[in-house]
C-alpha positions as CSV (number, residue, x, y, z in Angstrom):
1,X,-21.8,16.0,-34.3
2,X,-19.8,12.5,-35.2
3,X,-22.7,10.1,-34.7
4,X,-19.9,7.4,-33.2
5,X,-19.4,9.6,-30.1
6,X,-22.3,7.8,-28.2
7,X,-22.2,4.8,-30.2
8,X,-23.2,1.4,-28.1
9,X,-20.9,-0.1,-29.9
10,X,-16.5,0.4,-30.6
11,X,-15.5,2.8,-33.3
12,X,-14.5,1.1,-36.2
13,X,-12.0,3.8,-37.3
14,X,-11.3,2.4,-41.0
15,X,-14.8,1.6,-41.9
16,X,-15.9,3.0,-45.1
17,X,-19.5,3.5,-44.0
18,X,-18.0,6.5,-41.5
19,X,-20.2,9.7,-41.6
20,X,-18.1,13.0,-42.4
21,X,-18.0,14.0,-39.2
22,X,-16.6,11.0,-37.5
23,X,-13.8,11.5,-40.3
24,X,-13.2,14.9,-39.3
25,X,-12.7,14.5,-35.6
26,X,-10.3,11.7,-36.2
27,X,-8.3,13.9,-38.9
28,X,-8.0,16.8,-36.2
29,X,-7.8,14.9,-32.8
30,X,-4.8,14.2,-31.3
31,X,-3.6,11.0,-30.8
32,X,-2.7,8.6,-27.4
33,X,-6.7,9.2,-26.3
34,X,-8.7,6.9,-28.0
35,X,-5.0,4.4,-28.3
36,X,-2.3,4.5,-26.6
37,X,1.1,5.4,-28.2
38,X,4.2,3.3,-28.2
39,X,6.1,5.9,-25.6
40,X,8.8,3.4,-24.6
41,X,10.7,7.0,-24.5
42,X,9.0,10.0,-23.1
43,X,9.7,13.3,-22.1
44,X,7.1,15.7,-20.5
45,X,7.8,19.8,-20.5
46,X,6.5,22.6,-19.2
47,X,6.4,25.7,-20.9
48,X,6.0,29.4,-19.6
49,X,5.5,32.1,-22.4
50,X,6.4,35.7,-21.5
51,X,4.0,37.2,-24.2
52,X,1.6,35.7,-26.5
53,X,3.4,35.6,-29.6
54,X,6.2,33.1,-27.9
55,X,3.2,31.2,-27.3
56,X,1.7,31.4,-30.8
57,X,5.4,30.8,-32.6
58,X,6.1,27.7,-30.3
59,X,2.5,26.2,-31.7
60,X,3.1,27.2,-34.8
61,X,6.7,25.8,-35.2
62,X,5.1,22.4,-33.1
63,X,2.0,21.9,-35.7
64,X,4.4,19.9,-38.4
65,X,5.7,17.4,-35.7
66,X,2.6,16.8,-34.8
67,X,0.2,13.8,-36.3
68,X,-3.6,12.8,-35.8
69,X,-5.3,10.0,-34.2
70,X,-6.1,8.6,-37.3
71,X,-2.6,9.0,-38.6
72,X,-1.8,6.9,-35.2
73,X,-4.0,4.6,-36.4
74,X,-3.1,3.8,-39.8
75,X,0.7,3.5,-38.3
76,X,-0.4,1.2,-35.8
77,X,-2.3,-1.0,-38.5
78,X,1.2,-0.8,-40.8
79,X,3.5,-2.1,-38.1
80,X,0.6,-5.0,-37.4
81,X,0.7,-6.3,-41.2
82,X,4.4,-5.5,-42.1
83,X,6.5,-4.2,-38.9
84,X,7.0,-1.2,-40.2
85,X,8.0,1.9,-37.8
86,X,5.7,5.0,-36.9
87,X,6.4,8.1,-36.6
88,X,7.0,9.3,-32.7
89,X,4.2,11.2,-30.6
90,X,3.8,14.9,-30.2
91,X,1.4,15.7,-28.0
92,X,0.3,19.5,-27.0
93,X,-2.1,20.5,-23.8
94,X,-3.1,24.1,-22.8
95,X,-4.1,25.4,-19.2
96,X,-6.5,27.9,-18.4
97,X,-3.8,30.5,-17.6
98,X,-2.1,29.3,-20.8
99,X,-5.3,29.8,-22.8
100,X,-5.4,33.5,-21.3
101,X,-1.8,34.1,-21.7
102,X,-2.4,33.4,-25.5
103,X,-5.6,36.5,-25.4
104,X,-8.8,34.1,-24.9
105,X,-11.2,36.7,-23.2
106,X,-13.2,35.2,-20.3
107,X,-15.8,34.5,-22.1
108,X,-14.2,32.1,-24.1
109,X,-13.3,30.4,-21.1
110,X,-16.5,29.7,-19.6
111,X,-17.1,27.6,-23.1
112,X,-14.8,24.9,-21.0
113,X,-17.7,23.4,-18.9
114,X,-15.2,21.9,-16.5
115,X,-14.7,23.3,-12.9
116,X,-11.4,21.9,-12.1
117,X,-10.1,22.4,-15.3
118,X,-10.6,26.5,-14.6
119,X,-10.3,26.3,-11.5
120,X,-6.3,24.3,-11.8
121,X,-4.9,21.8,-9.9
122,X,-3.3,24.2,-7.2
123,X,-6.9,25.7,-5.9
124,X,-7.9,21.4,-5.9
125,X,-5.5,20.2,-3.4
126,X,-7.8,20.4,-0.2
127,X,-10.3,17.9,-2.7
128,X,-7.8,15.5,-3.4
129,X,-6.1,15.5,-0.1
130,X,-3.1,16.5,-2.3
131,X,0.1,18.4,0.0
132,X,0.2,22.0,-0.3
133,X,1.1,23.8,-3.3
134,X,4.6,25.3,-1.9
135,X,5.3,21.8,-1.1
136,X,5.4,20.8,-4.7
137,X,8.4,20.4,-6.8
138,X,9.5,23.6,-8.1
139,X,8.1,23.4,-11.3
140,X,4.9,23.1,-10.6
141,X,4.8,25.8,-7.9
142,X,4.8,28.3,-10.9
143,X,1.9,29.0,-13.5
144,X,2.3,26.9,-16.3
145,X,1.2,27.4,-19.9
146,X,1.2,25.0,-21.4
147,X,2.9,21.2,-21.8
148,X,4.4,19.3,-24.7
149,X,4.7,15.4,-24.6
150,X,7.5,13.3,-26.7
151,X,7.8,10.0,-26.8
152,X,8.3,6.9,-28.9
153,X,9.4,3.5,-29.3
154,X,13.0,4.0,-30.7
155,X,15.3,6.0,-28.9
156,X,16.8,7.6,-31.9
157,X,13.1,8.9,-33.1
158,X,12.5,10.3,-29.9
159,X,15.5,11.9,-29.4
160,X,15.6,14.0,-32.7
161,X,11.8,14.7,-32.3
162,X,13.2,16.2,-28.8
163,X,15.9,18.1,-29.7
164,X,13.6,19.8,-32.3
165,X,10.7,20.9,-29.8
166,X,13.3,22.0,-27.6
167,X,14.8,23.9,-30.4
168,X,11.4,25.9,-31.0
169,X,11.1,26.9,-27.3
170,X,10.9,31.0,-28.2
171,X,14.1,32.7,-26.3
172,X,11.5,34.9,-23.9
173,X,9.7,31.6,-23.4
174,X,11.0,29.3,-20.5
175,X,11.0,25.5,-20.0
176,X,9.8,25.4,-16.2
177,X,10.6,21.9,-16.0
178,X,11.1,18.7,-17.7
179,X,9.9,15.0,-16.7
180,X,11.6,11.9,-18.4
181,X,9.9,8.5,-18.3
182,X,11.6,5.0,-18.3
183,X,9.4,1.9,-18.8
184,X,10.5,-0.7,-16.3
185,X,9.7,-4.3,-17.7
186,X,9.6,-7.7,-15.9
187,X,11.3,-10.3,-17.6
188,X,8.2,-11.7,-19.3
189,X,7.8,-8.4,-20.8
190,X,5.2,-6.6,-19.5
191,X,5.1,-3.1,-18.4
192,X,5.5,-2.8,-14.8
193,X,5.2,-0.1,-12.0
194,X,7.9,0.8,-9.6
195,X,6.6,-1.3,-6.8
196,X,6.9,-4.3,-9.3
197,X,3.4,-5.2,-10.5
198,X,2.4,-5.4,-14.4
199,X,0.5,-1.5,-14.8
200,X,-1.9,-0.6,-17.4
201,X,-4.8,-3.8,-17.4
202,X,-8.3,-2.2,-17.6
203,X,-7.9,0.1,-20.0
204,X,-11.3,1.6,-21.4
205,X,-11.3,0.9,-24.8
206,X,-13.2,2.7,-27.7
207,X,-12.0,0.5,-30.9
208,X,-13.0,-2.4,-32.7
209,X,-10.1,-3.7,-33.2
210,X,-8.4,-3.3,-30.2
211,X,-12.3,-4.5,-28.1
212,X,-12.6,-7.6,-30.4
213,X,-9.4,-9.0,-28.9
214,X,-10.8,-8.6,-25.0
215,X,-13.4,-11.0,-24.0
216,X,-16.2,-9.6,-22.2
217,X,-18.4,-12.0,-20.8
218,X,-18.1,-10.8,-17.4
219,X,-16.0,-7.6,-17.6
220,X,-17.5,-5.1,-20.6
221,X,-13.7,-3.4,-22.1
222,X,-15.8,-1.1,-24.3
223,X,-16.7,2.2,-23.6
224,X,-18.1,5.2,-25.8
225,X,-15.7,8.3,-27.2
226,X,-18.0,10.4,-24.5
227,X,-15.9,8.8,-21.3
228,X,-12.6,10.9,-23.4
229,X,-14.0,13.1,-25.5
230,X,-15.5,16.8,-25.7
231,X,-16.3,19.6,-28.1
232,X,-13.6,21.7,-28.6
233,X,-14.9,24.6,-27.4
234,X,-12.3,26.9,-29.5
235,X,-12.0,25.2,-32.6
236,X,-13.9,26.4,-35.6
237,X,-16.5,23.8,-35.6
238,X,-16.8,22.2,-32.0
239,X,-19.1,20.0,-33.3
240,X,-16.5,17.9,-35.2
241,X,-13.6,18.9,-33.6
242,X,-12.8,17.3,-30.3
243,X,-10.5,17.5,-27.2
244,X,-9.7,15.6,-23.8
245,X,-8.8,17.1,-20.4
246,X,-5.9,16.0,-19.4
247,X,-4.2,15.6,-16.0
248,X,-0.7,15.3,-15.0
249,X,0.3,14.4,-11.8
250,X,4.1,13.1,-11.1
251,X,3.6,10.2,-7.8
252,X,6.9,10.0,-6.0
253,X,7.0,6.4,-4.5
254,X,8.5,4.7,-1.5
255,X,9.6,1.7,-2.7
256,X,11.5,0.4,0.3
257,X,8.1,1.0,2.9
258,X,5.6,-0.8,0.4
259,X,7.1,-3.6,0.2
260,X,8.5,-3.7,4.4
261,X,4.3,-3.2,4.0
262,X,3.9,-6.6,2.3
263,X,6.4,-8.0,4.6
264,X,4.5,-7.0,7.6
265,X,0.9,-7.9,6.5
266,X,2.4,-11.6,5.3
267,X,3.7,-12.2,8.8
268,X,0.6,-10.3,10.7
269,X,-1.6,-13.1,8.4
270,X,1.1,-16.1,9.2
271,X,1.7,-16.4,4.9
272,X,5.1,-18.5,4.8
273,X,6.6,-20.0,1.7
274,X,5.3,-19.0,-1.7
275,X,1.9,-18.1,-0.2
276,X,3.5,-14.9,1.4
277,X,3.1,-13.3,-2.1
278,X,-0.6,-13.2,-1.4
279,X,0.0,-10.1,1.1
280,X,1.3,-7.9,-2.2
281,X,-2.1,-9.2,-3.6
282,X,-4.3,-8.2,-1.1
283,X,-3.2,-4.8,-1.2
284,X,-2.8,-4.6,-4.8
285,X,-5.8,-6.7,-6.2
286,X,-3.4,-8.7,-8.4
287,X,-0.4,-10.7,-8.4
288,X,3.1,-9.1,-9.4
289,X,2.3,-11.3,-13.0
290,X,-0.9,-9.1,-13.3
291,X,-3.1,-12.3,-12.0
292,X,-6.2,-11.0,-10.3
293,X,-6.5,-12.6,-7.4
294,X,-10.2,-13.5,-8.0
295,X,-9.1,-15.7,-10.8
296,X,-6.7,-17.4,-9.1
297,X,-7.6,-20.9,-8.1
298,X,-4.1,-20.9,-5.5
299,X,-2.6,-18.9,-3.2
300,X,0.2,-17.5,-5.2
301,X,0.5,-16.5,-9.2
302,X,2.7,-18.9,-10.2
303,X,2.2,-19.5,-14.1
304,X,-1.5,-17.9,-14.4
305,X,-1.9,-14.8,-17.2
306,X,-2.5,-11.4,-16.9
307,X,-6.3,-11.6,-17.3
308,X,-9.3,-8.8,-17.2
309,X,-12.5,-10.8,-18.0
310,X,-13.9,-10.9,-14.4
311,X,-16.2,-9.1,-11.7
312,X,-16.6,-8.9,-8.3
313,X,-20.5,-10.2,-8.3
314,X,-19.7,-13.4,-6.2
315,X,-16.8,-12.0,-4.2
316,X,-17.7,-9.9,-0.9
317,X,-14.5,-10.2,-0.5
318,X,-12.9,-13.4,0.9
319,X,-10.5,-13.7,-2.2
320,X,-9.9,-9.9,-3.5
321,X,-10.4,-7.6,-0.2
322,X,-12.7,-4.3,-1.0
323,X,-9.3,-2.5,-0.1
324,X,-7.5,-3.7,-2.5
325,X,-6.2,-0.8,-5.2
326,X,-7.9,-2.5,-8.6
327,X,-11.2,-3.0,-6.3
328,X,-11.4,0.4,-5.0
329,X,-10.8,2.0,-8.0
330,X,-12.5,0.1,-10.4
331,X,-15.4,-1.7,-8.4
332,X,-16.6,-3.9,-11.5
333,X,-20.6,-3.4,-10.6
334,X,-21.5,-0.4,-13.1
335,X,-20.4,2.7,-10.9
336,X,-17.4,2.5,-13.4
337,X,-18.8,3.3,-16.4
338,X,-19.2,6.9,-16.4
339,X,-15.7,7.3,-14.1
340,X,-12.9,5.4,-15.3
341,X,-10.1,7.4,-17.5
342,X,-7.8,6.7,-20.4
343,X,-5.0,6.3,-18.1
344,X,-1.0,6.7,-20.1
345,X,1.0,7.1,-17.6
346,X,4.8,6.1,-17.5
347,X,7.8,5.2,-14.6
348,X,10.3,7.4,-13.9
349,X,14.0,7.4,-12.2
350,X,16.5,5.0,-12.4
351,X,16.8,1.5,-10.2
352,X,19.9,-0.3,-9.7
353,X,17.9,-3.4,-8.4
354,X,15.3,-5.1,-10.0
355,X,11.6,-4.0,-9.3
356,X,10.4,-7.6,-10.1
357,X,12.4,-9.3,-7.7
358,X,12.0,-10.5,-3.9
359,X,15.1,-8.8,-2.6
360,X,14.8,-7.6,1.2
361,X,12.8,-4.1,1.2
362,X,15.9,-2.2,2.9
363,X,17.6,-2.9,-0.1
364,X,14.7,-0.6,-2.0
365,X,14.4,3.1,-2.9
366,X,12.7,5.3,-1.0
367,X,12.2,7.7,-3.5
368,X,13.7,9.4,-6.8
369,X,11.7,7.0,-8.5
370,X,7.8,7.2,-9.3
371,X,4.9,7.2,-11.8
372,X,3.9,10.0,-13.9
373,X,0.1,9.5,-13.9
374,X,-1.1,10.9,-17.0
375,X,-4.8,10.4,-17.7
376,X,-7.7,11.9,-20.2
377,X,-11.3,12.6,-19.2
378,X,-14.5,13.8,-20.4
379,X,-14.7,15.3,-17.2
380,X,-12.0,15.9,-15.0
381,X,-14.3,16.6,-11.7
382,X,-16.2,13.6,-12.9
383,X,-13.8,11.3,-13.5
384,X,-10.2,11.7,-12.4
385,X,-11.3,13.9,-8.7
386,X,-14.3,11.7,-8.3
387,X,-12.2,8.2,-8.5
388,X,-9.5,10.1,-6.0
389,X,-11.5,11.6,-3.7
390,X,-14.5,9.4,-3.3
391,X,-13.1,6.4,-4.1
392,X,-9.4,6.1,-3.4
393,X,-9.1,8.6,0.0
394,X,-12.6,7.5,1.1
395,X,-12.5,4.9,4.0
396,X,-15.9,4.3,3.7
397,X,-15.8,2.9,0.2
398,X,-16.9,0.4,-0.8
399,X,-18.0,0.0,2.2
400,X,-17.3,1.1,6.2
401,X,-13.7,-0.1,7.4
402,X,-12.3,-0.7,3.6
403,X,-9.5,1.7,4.5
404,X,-8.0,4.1,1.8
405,X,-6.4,3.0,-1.2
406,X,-3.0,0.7,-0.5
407,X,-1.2,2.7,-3.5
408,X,-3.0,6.3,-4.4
409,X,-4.4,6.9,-1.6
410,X,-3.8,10.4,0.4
411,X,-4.6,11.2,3.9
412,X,-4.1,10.4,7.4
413,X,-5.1,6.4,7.8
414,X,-6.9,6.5,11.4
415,X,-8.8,3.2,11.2
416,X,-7.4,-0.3,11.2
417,X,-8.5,-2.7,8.4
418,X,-9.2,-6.3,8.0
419,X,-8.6,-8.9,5.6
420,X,-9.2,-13.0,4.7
421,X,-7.7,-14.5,7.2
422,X,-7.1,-17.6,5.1
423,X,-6.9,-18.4,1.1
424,X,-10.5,-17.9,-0.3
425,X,-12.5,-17.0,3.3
426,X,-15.2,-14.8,4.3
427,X,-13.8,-14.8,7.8
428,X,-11.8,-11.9,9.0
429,X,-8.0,-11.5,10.2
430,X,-7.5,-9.5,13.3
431,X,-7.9,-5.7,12.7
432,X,-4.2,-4.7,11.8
433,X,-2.6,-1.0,10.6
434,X,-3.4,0.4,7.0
435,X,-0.1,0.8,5.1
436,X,1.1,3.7,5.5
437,X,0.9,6.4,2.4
438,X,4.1,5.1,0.3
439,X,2.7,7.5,-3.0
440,X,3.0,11.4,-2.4
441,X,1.8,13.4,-5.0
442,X,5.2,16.0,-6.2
443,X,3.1,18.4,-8.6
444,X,0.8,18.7,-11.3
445,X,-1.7,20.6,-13.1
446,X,-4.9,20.0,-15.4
447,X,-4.5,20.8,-19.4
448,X,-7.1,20.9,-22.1
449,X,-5.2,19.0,-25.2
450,X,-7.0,20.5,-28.2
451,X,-8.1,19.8,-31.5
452,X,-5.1,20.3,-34.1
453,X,-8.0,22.4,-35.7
454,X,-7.8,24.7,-33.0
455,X,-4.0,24.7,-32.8
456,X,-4.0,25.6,-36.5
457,X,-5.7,28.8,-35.9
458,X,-3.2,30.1,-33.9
């Protein structure tokens, strides 16, 4: 067993005093868990194999496209020191019907320790508060196998890398469906989601290199290769060959009622002028920018940073309401440490307006456009269902009254929520309506993304 996994301390992936084992798991694990990938471009499909042997020809044909994390690595330390271009990202995730489609006996099964993961997204809906299954896209109504991820920087790259997965797709084997992502950027920039604010900002990260370049005095980035990674149960030697459970979830969301949201809290809270942005905040937990709202000294988010390096310790909540998203999701006080995921997701759909703007909200979509929430856990039930279900659906956390999530949250919103009535105070507004669920969840499923050690056996 890699004696980094628990390590107190980041990886430092190109030290030379790494044990054999550490080598071996980052020779054989895939990449875009421990570091995200450059997937500017990105398509996501879902395969279906009609026998086994479409299944093990389609892996087989895959493996050369493929690269590890350290491979990733090494590319990402090239294009630091001399610009130079990586290759583009294969990724490869099995289900449990798609690990029994290609003959894995029960038994080998029950080696995955995770419930959900077994059980599939489908039989989990009633825990997340999720729509039924025949409501879901058509996709994902059927039993998927298995799911392939493509995606780089250049458009070229990724469109030849497409064009050859799609190529190995057996002919009794059948593409179920296929998501592409967009990355929508604000003009400084910065990756953005559809309902305009900069996406992505506390990350868990496992590296030196990338940990040394977050400050940390009062929000710790770091967190052990255990919050992402587990044995491979399958592979020849689980203990140095690893894999992450992965879950894929594509969020539909209503652009043009979030933000007639934000209208309606700004006026209910009597924000004019340039302090109205401070409604978007209070639901959000940041600025548009990325600005927490914690850090910001005035009411807006004019010229301040996207910053991570704070906590809630001194804040119950008279600058960055316990409702907001960010708070609910990642309360800052040590709950998060064993929860929060490796998060990758990436927009989708097309926008004729811009996202970053302060255009009327009837001038918004109301759907057709979305986030593909893409995350990797140690523990799916643990991690992923855990944050959605007691955290994000839960109007009791963190404490009575909070209110679901602004964003993720799912379920009916019967209690009315409060908020500062004024820049920086502990005092109250009147009680007003939650925002109403503007995210609906269109499908999904949960995947186990291997070792390539495994996927060589096939």
């Amino acid at each position: 067993m890699p004696v980094e996994l628990f390590n107190e301390k980041p990886l430092a992936w190109d030290s030379a005093g790494l044990d054999a084992d550490t080598k071996e798991m980052l020779a054989t694990l895939q990449p875009n868990i421990l570091r995200a990938h450059i997937r500017e471009h990105l398509s996501v499909l879902f395969l279906r194999f009609a026998v086994p042997a479409d299944g093990r020809q389609f892996i087989r044909g895959l493996l050369p496209l493929m690269k590890s994390a350290r491979r990733h690595l090494q590319e990402v330390r090239r294009f630091d020191q001399s610009g130079t271009k990586g290759t583009p990202y294969v990724g490869f995730g099995l289900s449990r019907s798609g690990y029994r489609h290609l003959g894995h006996e029960i038994s080998d099964l029950r080696k995955f320790g995770d419930l959900a993961f077994l059980d599939g997204m489908k039989k989990r809906t009633a825990i997340l508060d999720d729509p039924p299954a025949e409501e879901w896209d058509t996709p994902y109504q059927r039993d998927i196998h298995a799911v392939v991820l493509v995606g780089d920087g250049d458009h070229t790259a990724y469109q030849e890398t497409l064009a050859k997965v799609r190529a190995l797709v057996p002919p009794g084997a059948r593409v179920l469906g296929e998501e592409t992502g967009i990355a929508q950027r604000n003009p400084t920039g910065d990756g953005i989601e559809h309902f305009g604010y900069v996406d992505g900002r506390s990350q868990p990260l496992f590296l030196a290199d990338q940990v040394s370049k977050e400050p940390g005095r009062n929000w710790n980035p770091f967190f052990p290769l255990s919050q992402v990674l587990v044995p491979d149960p399958l592979a020849p030697d689980p203990d140095r060959h690893f894999g992450s459970y992965f879950v894929f979830r594509k969020l539909e969301q209503n652009v043009r009622a979030f933000h007639q949201a934000e209208h309606d809290l700004a006026d209910a809270l009597g924000l004019t002028g340039p302090a109205r942005a401070r409604a978007g905040a209070l639901l959000v937990g940041r600025f548009r920018n990325g600005t927490p709202l914690l850090m910001h000294g005035q009411p807006s988010s004019d010229g301040w940073a996207v910053q991570n390096n704070f906590n809630y310790n001194r804040d119950p909540g008279g600058k960055c309401p316990v409702s907001a998203h960010i708070r609910k999701t990642n309360p800052r006080d040590g709950l998060e440490r064993g929860v929060m995921m490796a998060r990758r997701g990436q927009t989708y759909g097309v926008r004729t307006d811009q996202p970053w703007d302060d255009a009327p909200p009837e001038t918004r979509p109301t759907g057709g456009v979305g986030l593909l929430f893409m995350a990797f856990n140690s523990s799916l039930e643990g991690q992923f269902e855990f944050t959605q279900q007691t955290w994000a659906d839960n109007p009791g956390f963190p404490e009575e009254g909070a209110g679901h999530d602004p964003v993720i949250g799912q379920g009916t919103r019967e209690i009315k929520v409060t908020h500062p009535d004024s820049w920086g105070s502990t005092s109250r507004s009147t009680p007003v309506a939650q925002v109403p669920q503007t995210v609906t969840m269109r499908g999904g499923e949960y995947f186990f993304m291997p070792s390539l050690a495994y996927l060589k056996t096939i």
